[in-house]
N, CA, C and O atoms as a printed pandas DataFrame, in Angstrom:
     atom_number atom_name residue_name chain_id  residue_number  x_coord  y_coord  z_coord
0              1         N          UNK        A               1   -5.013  -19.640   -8.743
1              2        CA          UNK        A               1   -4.073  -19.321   -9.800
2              3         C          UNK        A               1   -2.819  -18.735   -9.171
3              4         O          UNK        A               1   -2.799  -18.012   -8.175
4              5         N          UNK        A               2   -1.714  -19.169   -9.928
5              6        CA          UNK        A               2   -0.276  -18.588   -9.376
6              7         C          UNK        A               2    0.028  -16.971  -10.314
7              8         O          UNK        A               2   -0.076  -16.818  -11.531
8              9         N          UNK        A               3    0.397  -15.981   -9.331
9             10        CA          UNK        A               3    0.478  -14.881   -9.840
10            11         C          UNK        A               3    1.980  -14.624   -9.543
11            12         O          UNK        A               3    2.063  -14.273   -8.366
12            13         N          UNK        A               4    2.906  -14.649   -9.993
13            14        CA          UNK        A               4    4.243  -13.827  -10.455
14            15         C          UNK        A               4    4.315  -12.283   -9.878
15            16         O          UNK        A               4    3.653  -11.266  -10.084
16            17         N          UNK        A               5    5.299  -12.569   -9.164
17            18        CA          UNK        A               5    5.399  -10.938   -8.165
18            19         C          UNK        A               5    6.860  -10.169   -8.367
19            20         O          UNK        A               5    7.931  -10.687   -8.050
20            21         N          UNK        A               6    6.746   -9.094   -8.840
21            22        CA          UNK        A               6    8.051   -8.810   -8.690
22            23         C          UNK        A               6    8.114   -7.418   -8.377
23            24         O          UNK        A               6    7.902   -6.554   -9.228
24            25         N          UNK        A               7    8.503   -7.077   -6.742
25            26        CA          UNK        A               7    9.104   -5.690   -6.142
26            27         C          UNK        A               7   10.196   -5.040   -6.237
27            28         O          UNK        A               7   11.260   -5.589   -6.522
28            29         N          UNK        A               8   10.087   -3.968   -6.041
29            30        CA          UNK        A               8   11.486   -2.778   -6.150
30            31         C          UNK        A               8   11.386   -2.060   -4.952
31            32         O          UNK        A               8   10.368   -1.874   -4.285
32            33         N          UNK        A               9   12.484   -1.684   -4.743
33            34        CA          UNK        A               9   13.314   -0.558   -3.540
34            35         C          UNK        A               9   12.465   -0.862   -2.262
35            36         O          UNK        A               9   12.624   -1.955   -1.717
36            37         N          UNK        A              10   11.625   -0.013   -1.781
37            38        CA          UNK        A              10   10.147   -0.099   -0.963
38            39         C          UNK        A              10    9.428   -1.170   -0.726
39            40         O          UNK        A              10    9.097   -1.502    0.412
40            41         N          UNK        A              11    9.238   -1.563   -1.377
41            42        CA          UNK        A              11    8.305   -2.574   -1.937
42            43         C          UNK        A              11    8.803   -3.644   -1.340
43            44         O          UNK        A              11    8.002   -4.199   -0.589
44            45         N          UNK        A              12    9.861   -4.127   -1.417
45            46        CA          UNK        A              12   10.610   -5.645   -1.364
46            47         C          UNK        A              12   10.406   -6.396   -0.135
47            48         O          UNK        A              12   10.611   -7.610   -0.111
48            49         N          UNK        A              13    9.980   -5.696    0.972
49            50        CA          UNK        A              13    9.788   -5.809    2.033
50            51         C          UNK        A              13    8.657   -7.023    2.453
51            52         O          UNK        A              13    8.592   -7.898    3.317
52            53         N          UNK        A              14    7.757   -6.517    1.252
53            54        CA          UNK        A              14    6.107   -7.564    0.995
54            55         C          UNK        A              14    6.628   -8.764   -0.015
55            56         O          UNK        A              14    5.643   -9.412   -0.369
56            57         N          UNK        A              15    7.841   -9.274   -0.597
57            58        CA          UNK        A              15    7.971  -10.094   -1.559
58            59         C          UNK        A              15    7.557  -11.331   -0.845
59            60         O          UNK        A              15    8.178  -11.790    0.113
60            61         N          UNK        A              16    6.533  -11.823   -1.329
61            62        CA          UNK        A              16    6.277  -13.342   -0.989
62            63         C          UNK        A              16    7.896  -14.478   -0.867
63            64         O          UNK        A              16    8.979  -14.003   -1.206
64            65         N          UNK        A              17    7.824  -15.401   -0.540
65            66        CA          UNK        A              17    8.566  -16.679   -0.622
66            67         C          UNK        A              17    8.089  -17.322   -1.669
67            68         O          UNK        A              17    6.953  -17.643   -2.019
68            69         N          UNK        A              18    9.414  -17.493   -2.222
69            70        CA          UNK        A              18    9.391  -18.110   -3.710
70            71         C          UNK        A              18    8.998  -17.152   -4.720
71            72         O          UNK        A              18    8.991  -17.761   -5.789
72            73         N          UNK        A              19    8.629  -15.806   -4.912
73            74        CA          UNK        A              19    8.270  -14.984   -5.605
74            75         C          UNK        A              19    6.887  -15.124   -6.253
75            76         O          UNK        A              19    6.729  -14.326   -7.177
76            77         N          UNK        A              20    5.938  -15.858   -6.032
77            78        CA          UNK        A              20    4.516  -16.149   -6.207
78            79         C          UNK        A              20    3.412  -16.053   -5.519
79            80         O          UNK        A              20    3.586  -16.757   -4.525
80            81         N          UNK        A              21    2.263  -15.530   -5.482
81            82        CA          UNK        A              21    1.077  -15.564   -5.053
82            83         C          UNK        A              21    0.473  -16.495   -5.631
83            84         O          UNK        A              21    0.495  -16.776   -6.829
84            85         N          UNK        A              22   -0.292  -17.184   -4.468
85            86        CA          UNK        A              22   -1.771  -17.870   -4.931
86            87         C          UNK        A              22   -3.203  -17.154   -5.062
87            88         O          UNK        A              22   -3.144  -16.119   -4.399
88            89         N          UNK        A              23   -4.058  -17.252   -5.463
89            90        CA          UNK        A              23   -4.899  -16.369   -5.877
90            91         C          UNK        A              23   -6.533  -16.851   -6.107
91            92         O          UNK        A              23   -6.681  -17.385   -7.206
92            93         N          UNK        A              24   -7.568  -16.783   -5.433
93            94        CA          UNK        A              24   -8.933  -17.207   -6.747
94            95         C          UNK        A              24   -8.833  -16.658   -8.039
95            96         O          UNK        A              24   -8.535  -15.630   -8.647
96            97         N          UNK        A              25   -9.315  -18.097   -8.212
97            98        CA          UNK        A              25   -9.585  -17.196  -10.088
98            99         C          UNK        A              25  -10.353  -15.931   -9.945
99           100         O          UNK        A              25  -10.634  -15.644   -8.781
100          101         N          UNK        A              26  -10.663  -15.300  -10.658
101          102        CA          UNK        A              26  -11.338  -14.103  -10.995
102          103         C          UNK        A              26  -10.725  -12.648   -9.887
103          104         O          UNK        A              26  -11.373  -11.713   -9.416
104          105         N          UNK        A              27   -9.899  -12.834   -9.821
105          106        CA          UNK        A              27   -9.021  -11.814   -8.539
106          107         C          UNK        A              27   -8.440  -10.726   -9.499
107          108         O          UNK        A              27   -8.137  -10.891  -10.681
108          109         N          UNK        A              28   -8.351   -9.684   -8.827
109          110        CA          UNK        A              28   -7.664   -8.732   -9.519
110          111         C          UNK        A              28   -6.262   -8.138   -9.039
111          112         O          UNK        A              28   -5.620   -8.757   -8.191
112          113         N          UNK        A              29   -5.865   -7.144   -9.484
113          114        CA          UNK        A              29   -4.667   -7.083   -9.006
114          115         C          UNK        A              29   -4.513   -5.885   -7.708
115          116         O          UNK        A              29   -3.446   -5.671   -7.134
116          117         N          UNK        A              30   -5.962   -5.094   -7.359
117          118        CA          UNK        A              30   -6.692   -4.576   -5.783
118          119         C          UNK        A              30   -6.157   -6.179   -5.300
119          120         O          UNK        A              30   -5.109   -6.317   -4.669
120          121         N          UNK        A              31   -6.842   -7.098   -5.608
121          122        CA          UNK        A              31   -6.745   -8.081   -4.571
122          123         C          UNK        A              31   -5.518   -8.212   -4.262
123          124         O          UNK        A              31   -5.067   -7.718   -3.228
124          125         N          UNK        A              32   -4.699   -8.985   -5.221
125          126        CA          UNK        A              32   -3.304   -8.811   -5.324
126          127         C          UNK        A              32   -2.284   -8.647   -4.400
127          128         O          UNK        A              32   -1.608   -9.403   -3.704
128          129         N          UNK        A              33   -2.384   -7.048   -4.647
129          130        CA          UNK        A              33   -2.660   -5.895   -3.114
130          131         C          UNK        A              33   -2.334   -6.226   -1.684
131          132         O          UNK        A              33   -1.436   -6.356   -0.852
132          133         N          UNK        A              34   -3.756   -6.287   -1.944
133          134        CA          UNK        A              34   -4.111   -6.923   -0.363
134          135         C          UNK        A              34   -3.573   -8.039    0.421
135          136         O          UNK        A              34   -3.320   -8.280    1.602
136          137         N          UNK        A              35   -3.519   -8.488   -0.455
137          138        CA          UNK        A              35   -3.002  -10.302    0.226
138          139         C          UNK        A              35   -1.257  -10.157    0.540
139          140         O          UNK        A              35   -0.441  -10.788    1.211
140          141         N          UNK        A              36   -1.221   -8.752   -0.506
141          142        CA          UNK        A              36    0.269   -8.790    0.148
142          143         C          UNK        A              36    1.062   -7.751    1.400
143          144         O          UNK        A              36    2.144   -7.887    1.972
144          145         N          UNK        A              37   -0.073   -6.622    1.519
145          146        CA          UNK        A              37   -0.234   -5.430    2.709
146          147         C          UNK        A              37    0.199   -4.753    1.686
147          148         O          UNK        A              37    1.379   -4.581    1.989
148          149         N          UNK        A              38    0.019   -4.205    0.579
149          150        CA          UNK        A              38    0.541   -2.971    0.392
150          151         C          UNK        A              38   -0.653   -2.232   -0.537
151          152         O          UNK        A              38   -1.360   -2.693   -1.433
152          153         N          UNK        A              39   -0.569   -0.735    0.124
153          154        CA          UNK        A              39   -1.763    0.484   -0.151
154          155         C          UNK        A              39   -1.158    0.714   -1.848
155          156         O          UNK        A              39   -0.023    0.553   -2.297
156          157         N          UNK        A              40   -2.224    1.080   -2.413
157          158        CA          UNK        A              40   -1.894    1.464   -3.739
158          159         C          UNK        A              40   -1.654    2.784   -3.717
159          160         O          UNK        A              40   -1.600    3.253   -4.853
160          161         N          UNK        A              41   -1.500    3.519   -2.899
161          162        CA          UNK        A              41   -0.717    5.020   -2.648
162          163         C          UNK        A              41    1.137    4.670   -2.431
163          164         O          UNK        A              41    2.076    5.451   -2.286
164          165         N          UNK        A              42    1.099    3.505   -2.477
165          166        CA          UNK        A              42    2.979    3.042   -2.560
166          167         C          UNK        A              42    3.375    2.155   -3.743
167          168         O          UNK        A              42    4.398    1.480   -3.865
168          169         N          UNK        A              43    2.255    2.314   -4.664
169          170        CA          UNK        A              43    2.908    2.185   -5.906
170          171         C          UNK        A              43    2.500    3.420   -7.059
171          172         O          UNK        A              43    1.488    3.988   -7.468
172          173         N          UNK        A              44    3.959    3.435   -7.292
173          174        CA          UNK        A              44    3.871    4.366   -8.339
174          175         C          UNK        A              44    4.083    3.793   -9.955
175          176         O          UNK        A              44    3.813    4.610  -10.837
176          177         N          UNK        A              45    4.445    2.741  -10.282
177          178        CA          UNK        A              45    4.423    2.213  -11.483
178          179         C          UNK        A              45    3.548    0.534  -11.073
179          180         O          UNK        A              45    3.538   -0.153  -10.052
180          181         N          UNK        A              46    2.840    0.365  -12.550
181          182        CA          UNK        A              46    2.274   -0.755  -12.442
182          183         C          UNK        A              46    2.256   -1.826  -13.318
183          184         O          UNK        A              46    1.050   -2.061  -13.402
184          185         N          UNK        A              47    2.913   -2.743  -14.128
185          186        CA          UNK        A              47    2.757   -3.710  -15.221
186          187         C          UNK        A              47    2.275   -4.844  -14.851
187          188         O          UNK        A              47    2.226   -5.238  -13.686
188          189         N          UNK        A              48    1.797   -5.581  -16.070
189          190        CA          UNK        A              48    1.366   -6.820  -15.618
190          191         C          UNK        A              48    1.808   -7.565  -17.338
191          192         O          UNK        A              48    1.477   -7.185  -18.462
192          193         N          UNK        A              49    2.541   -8.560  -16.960
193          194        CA          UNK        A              49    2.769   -9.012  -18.097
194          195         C          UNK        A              49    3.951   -7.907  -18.970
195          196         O          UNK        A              49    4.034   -8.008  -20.194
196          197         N          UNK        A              50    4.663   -7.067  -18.348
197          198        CA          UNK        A              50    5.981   -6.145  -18.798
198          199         C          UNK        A              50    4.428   -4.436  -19.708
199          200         O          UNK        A              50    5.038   -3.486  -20.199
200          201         N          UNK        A              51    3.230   -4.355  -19.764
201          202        CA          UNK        A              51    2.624   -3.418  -20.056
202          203         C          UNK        A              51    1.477   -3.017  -19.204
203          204         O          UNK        A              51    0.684   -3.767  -18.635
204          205         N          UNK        A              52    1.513   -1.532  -19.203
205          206        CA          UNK        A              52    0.900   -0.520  -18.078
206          207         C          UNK        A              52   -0.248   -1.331  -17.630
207          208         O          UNK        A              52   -1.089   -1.669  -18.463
208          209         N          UNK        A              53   -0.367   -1.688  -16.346
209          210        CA          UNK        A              53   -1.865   -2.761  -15.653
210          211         C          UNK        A              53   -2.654   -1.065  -14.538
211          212         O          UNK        A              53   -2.017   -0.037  -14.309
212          213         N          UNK        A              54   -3.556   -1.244  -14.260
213          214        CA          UNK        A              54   -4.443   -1.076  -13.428
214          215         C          UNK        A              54   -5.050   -2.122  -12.417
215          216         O          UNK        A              54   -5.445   -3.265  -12.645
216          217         N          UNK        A              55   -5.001   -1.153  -10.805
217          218        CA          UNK        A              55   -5.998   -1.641  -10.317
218          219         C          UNK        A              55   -7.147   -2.886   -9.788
219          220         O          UNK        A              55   -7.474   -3.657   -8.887
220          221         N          UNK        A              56   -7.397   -2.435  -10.976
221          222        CA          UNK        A              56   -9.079   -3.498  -11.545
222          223         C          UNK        A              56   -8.804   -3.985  -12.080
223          224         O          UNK        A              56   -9.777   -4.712  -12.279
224          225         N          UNK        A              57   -7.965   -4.351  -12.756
225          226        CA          UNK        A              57   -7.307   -5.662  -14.111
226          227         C          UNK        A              57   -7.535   -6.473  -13.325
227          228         O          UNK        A              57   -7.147   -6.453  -12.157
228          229         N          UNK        A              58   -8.359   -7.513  -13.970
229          230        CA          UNK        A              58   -8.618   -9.194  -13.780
230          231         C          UNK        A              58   -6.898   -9.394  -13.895
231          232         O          UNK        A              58   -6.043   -8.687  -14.430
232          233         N          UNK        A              59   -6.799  -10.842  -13.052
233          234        CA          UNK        A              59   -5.458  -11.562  -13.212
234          235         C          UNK        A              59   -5.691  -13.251  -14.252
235          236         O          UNK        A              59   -6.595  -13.973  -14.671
236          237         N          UNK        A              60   -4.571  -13.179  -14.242
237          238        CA          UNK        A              60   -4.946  -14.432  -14.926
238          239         C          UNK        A              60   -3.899  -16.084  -14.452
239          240         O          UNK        A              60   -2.804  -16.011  -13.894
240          241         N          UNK        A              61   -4.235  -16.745  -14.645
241          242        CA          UNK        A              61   -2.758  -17.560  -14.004
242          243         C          UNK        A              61   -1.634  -17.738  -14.584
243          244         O          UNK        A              61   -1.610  -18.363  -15.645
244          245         N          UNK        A              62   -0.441  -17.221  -14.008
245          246        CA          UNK        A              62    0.934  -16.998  -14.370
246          247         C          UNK        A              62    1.295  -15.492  -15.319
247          248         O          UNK        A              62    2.078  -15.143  -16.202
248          249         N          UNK        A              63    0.272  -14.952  -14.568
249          250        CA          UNK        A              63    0.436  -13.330  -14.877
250          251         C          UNK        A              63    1.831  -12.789  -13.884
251          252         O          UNK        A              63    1.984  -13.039  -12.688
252          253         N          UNK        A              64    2.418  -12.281  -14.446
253          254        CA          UNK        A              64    3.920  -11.507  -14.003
254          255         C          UNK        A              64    3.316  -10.258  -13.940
255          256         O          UNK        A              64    2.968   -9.625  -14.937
256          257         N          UNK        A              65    3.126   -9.723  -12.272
257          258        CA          UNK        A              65    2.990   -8.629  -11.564
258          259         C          UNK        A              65    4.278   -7.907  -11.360
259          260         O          UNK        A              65    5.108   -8.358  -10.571
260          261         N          UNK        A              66    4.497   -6.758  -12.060
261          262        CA          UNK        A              66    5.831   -5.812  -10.813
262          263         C          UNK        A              66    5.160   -4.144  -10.563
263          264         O          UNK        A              66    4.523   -3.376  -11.285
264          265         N          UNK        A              67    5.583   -4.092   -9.423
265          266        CA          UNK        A              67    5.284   -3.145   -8.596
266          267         C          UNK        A              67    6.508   -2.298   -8.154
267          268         O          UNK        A              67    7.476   -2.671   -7.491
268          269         N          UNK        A              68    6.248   -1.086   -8.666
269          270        CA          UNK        A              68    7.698   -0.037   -8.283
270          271         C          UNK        A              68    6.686    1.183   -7.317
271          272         O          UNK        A              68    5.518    1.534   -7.482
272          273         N          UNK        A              69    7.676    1.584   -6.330
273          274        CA          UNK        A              69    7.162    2.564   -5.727
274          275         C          UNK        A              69    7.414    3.946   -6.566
275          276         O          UNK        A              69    8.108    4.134   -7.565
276          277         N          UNK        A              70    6.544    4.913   -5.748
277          278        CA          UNK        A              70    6.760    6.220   -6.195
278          279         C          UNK        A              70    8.291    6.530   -6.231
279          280         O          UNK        A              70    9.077    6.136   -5.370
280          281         N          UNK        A              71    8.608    7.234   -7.256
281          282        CA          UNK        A              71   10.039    7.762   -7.273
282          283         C          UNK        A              71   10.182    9.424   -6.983
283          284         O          UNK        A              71    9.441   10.050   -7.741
284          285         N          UNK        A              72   10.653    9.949   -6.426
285          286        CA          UNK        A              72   10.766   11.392   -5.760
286          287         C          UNK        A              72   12.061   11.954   -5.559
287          288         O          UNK        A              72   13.023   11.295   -5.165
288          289         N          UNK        A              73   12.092   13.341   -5.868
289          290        CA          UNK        A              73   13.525   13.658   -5.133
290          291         C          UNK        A              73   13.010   15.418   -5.193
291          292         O          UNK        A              73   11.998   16.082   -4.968
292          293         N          UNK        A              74   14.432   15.625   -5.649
293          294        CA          UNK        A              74   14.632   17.478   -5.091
294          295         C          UNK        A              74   15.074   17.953   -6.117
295          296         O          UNK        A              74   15.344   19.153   -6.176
């Protein structure tokens, strides 16, 4: 399944080519993750489909992933 990726600031670094992941069915968005190097301690916001995702959320094909890092200051 094709999964829809979309990074911010930090992040952008891991953006696939062409802005898509391939995926097994039944993958989650841990997997997600992985396939792209990035620790879930460097994201600080998570949607899937534009509303709050987790983790463990099953994906589905042509699910729109974005990933924002932690935001911080002083």
């Amino acid at each position: 399944m094709d999964i829809e990726i979309r990074l911010f600031e930090s992040l952008k670094k891991h953006q696939p080519a062409g802005g898509t992941v391939r995926l097994a069915a039944g993958s989650r968005v841990s997997d997600l993750l992985d396939a792209l190097g990035i620790s879930t301690d460097d994201v600080g916001v998570l949607m899937v489909n534009q509303a709050d995702g987790r983790f463990g959320q099953l994906l589905q094909n042509g699910d729109v992933v974005t990933l924002i890092p932690p935001i911080g200051g002083g």
